[in-house]
N, C-alpha and C positions, 0 to 999 in steps of 0.2 A: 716530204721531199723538201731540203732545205733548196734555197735559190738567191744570187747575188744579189735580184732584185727586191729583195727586202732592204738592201742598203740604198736605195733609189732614195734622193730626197722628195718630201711632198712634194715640192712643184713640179719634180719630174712624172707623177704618177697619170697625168691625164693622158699621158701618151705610151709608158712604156710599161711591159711589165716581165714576163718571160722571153727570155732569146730565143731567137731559132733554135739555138744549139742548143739550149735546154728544156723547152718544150717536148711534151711528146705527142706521138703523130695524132692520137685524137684531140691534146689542146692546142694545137697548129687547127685542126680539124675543124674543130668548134670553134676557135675565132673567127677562121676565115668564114663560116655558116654565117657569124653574127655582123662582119663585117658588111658581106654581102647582100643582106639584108636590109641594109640603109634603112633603119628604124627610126635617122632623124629626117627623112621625107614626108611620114605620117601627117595628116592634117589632123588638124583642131579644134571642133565645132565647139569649143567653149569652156570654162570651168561651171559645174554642177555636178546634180548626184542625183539618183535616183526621183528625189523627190521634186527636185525643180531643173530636169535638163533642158537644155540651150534646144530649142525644137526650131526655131528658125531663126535664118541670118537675112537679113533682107537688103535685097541688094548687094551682096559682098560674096566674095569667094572665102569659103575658109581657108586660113592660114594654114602653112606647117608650122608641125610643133616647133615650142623659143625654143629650149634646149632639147639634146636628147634624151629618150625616155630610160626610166630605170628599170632595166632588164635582166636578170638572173636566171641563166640557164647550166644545167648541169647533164651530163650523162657520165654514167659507169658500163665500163663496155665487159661482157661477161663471156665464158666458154659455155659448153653443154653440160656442166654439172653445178650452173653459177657463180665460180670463183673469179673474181677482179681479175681482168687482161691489161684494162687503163681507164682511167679517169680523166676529168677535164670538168673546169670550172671556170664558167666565164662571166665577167661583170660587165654594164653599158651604162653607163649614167653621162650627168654633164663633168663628172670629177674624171671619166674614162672615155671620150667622148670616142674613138676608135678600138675601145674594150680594151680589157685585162684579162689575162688568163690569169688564176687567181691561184698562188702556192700551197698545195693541198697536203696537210698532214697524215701519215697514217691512220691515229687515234681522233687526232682533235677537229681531222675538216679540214675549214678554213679558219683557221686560228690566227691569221694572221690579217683578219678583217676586224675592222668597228664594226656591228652590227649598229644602225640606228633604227630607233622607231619611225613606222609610217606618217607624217606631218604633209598631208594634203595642201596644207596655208603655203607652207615650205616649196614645195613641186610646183603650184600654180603661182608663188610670187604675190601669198596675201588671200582675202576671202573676196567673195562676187557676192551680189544678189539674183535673184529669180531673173531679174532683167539684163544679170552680166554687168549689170555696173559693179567699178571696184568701188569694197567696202572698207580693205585697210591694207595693209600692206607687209610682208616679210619677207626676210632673204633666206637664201641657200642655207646660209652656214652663219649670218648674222641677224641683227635686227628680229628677237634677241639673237645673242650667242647660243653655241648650243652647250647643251651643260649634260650632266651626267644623268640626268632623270630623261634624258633621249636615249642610251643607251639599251640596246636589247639584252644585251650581255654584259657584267660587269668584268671590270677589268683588264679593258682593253683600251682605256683613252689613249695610249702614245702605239695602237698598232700600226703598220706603216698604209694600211688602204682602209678607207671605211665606205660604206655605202648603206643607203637607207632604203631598209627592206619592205618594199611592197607588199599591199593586204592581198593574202592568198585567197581573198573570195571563195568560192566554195570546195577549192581544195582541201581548205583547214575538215570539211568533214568527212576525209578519209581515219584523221587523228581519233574522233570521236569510234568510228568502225572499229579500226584499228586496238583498240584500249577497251572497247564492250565486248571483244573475242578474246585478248587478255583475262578479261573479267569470267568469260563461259570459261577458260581452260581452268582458272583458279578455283571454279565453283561458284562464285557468288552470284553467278545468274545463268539463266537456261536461255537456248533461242527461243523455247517456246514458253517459256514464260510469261503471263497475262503482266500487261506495265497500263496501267491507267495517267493520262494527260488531263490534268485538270488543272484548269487556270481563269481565273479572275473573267467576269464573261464571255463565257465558254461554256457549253456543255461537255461535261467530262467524255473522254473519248479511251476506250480501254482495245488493244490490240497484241497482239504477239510480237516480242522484241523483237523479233525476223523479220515481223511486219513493217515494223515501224524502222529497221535498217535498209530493209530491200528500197525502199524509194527515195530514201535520203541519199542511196548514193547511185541507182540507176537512172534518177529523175531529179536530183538534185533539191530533193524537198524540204523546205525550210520549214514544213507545219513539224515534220517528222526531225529534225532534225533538233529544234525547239525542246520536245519531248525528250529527245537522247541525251540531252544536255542536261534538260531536267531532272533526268535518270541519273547520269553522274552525281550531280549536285544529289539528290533523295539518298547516294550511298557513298557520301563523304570520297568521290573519285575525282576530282577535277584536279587536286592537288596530287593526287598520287600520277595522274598521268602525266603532269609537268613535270614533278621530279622522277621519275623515271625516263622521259625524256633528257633532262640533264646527267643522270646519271649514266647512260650511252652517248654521251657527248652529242646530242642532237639538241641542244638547248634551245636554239630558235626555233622550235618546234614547240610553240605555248599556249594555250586557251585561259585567259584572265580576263578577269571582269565582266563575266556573263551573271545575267540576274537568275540566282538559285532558285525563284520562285516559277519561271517560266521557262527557263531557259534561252532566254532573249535577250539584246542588247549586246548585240558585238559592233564591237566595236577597232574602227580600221589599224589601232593602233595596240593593240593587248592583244588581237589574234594573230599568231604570226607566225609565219615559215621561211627559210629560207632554199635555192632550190638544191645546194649539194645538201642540207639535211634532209630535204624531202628524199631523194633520189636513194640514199643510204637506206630509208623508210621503205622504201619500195624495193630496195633490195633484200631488205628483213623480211618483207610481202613475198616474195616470189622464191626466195628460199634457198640461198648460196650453200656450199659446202663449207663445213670447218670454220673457223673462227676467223668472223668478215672483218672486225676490228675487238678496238679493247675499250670501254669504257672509262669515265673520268676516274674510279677507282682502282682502274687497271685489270678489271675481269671481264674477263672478252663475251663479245657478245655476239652471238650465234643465230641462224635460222630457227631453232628448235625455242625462241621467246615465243612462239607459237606449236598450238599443236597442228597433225596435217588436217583434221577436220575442220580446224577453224581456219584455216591458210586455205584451203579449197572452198568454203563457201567465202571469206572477202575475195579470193581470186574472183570465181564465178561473179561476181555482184561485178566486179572493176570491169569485167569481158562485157558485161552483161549491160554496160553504160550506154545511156541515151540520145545525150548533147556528142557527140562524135565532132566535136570543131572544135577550134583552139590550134592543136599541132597537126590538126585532123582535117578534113572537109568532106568526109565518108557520108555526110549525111544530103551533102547537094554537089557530088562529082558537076565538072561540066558546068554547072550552073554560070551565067554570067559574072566575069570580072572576077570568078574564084580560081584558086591556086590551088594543085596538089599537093597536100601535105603527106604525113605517112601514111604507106598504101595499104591502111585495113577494109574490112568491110564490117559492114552494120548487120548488129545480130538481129537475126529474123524477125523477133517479138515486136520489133519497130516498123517491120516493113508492110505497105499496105497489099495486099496478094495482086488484087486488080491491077493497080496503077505501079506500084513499085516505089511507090513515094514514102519516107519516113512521117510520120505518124506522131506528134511524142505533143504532151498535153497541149493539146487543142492545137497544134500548130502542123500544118501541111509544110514540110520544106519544098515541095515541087518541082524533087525531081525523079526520075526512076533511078534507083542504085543498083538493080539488078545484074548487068552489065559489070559494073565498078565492083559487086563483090565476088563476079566471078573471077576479078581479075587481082583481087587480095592477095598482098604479098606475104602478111606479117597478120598475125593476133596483136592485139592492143589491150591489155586489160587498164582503164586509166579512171582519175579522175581529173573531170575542168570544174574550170569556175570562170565566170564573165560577168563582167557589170560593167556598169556604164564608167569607172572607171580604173578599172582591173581586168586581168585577163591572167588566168593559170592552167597547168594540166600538167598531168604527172603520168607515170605508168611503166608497165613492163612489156616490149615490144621481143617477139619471137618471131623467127622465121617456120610459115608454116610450110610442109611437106612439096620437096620440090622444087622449092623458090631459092635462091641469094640464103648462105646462110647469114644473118646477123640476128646477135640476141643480146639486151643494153635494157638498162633503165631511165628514163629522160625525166626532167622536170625545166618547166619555164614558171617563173613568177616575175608577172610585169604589171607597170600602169599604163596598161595600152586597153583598157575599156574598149566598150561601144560608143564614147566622145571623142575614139581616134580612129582613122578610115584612112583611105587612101587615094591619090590625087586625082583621080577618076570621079570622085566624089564630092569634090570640091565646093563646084556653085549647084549642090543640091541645097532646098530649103527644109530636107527632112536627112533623118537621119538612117541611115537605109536599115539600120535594125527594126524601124518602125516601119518595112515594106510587109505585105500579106504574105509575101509568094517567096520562098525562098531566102530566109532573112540569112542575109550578109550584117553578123551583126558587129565585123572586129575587121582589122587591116591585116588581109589576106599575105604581109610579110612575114604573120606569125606561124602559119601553115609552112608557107615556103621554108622558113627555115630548118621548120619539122624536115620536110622532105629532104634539104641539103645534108642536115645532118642522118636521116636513113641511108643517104648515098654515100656517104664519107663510110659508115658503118659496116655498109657492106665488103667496101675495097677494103677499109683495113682487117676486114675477118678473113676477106681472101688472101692476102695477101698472108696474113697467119696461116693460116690451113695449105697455101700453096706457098709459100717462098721461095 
C-alpha cells in the first residue's frame, strides 16, 4: 500500500504517519490500542540484566521511563479459511513517541523501515555498573553516529522511518521449531530421532528430537533449546534458515552468532525479529489459503512450506504453552494489580486439580484459573519471551465455539522487561517478579493492550459478517 506519508520529512516523523483517511479500520485500530496504553508511564527500576539487576532502590521512588519504550506490534486480521481481511503495523519509540502506523507492502512488509540492530548502550543512554553507577555514555542516534554495521537490513539507509528492533527473547525459539519441521517434512531428520547434547562439562544427554522441542517451546527451556541449536549448527542449518527467511522477505527474522559448539551465546543483537515479520510467520504456522504473499524472487509463498503433520504438532506445542502472560494473564486472572489481557484459558497439563493454580517449573502462580477457563473466549496457540529486559509474544488467536467471532495473528516485540512495572510499584524496594506468590513479572499495559486489541477485533469481524 503506497501512502503520502512516505513524503513526510524526518522531523515530521515523531508525530505523523498515516491519515485518518488512509488508514484502515484495524490500523486506526491498533494505534489507538497503543496509544492507549500509555507505555511512557512505565517505571524504571534501573539499567541491568540478568546478571546484575537493580534489586533495590533505597529511599527513592522509581522513576518513569526517560523516553518512550520501543514497541512493535503487529496483527493480520483473517476469515475462516485464513486469507488476509487487514493488516496494521504499528511502531512506539522516542522517534514516534504517539506511534506510527507503519506503510505495509504486499510482498516486502514494511519496507519502508530502517530496521536497526538492538544497542542496549543506545536505549539506556551509555552503560551502568552492578551499583548503577554510569560507566560511560552514548546517544540515540549519536556519540557515535550510527553507521551501516547497525543496520539489520541492507539497503535502506535513506528509508523515510527507522526503528531499532528489540531482542525477541524467547520468541526467537519459535524460528528454531519452525525450521526443525521444515527439516522433518524435507527428510533430514525424524521427530523421533535419538539427537545426543554434548558439551564441554557436561554429561552427554541423548533424547528424542520431540523431546528436546516439546519444552523448548511449552516451557520455554533454554537447556533444550541450546541443544536445537546445536542441532542446526551439527547439519550445516543455521544459514539455510536465515536465507530462507530472506528469501520470503521476512529478513529480520535472523539467528547469527550462536556458538556451533553448544549452541549458546545469543546474543541481543544478532538474534532478531521484527513483529509484522513474526506475524506473517505465524501466519505460515496456522495455515492461510492460496498464496499469502510473494517472496524476494517473486514465487509466492504459501501455507503448504509446511506439511499438515508438522503444522498440527508446532500448533499443538504453541496451544500447549506454559508462560500464558505477556499479551495474556490466563495464568493469574484476578490476581492483584493484574490486567486482562486476551481471554484464553490454560491448558489443563498446567493446572493443579486441588487448588486450581498453575503449576509451571517450580513456580505456583496462586491463583485458581478454573473459573477464568471456563469463561475462555478464544484458543491462543503462542509463544512469549520475558527478561528482565524484553518482553514478546506472538500467536494465532481463534474464536472458540459460541463466543464473538475473531480469528487474527498478533505479535508484540518490546524493551519493557521485568525492570519495567507499573506506578503501583514504584516505592517497592523489590521488584515484584521477585514475589513467591503470583509473579507479576512485566507492566500489566502489556496485557491491556492484548485485550484492546481482541475487542477492536471483534467489532471489526462483526461489523464484516453483519454490515
Amino acid at each position: 500500500m503506497e501512502s503520502k506519508s512516505l513524503l513526510i520529512p524526518v522531523f515530521l516523523l515523531g508525530w505523523m504517519s498515516l491519515t485518518a483517511a488512509t488508514a484502515s479500520p484495524l490500523e486506526s485500530a491498533l494505534l489507538d490500542a497503543v496509544q492507549a496504553a500509555h507505555f511512557e508511564q512505565v517505571i524504571d527500576f534501573g539499567a541491568g540484566n540478568e546478571s546484575h539487576p537493580v534489586k533495590t532502590r533505597l529511599n527513592q521512588a522509581a522513576p518513569r521511563v526517560a523516553h518512550p519504550p520501543n514497541v512493535n506490534v503487529a496483527v493480520i486480521q483473517l476469515d475462516p479459511q485464513g486469507r488476509m481481511v487487514d493488516r496494521a503495523y504499528v511502531l512506539l519509540s522516542r522517534d514516534y513517541p504517539k506511534g506510527l502506523i507503519v506503510p505495509l507492502e504486499a510482498d516486502r512488509g514494511a519496507g519502508s523501515v530502517r530496521f536497526l540492530r538492538w544497542n542496549i548502550e543506545r536505549s539506556d543512554g551509555g552503560t551502568f555498573g552492578a551499583d548503577g553507577a554510569r560507566l560511560s555514555t552514548k546517544g540515540w542516534e549519536d556519540g557515535p553516529a550510527l553507521t551501516a554495521q547497525e543496520d539489520l537490513l541492507s539497503g535502506r539507509p535513506s528509508a523515510p522511518y527507522r526503528f531499532m528492533a528489540p531482542y525477541p527473547a524467547s520468541l526467537f525459539k519459535s524460528l528454531i521449531a519452525f525450521h526443525l519441521m521444515r527439516m522433518v517434512d524435507a527428510g533430514k531428520i525424524t521427530l523421533d530421532r535419538q539427537y545426543e547434547y554434548a558439551v564441554s562439562g557436561a554429561a552427554p544427554e541423548r533424547r528424542r528430537v520431540r523431546d528436546w522441542i516439546e519444552p523448548m517451546i511449552t516451557v520455554s527451556d533454554n537447556h533444550a533449546t541450546s541443544a536445537m541449536l546445536k542441532l542446526l549448527h551439527d547439519f550445516k542449518e543455521i544459514e539455510a534458515l536465515n536465507r530462507q527467511f530472506r528469501d520470503w522477505n521476512l529478513g529480520t527474522l535472523q539467528i547469527e552468532s550462536t556458538n556451533p559448539l553448544d549452541g549458546r551465546g545469543w546474543r541481543t543483537d544478532r538474534i532478531t525479529m521484527t513483529a509484522y515479520d513474526a506475524v506473517r510467520l505465524f501466519w505460515l504456522i496456522d495455515g492461510g489459503a492460496g498464496v499469502l504473499w510473494r517472496g524476494a524472487d517473486g514465487r509466492p509463498v504459501s501455507a503448504d512450506v509446511l506439511s499438515d503433520s508438522s503444522r498440527f504438532f508446532l500448533k499443538q506445542l504453541l496451544l500447549d504453552q506454559g508462560f500464558n502472560d505477556v499479551l495474556s494473564t490466563a495464568n493469574f486472572p484476578g490476581a492483584p494489580h493484574v490486567a486482562p489481557g486476551i481471554p484464553h484459558g490454560v491448558p489443563e497439563r498446567w493446572i493443579n486439580p486441588t487448588n486450581g493454580h498453575v503449576y509451571l517449573e517450580g513456580t505456583d502462580f496462586g491463583v485458581d484459573v478454573r473459573e477464568s477457563n471456563r469463561r475462555a473466549e478464544v484458543t491462543f496457540a503462542h509463544k512469549t519471551g520475558l527478561t528482565f529486559n524484553y518482553a514478546s509474544d506472538a500467536g494465532i488467536v481463534r474464536s472458540l465455539p459460541g463466543q464473538r467471532y475473531r480469528h487474527y495473528v498478533i505479535a508484540l516485540i518490546a524493551n519493557l522487561g521485568h525492570r519495567y512495572a507499573d506506578e503501583v510499584f514504584a516505592l517497592r524496594k523489590t521488584f515484584p517478579a521477585f514475589d513467591a506468590v503470583s509473579p507479576l513479572a512485566y507492566t500489566q499495559r502489556i496485557p491491556g493492550l492484548g485485550r484492546a486489541v481482541d475487542e477492536a477485533l471483534c467489532k471489526l469481524s462483526a461489523a464484516r459478517i453483519n454490515p
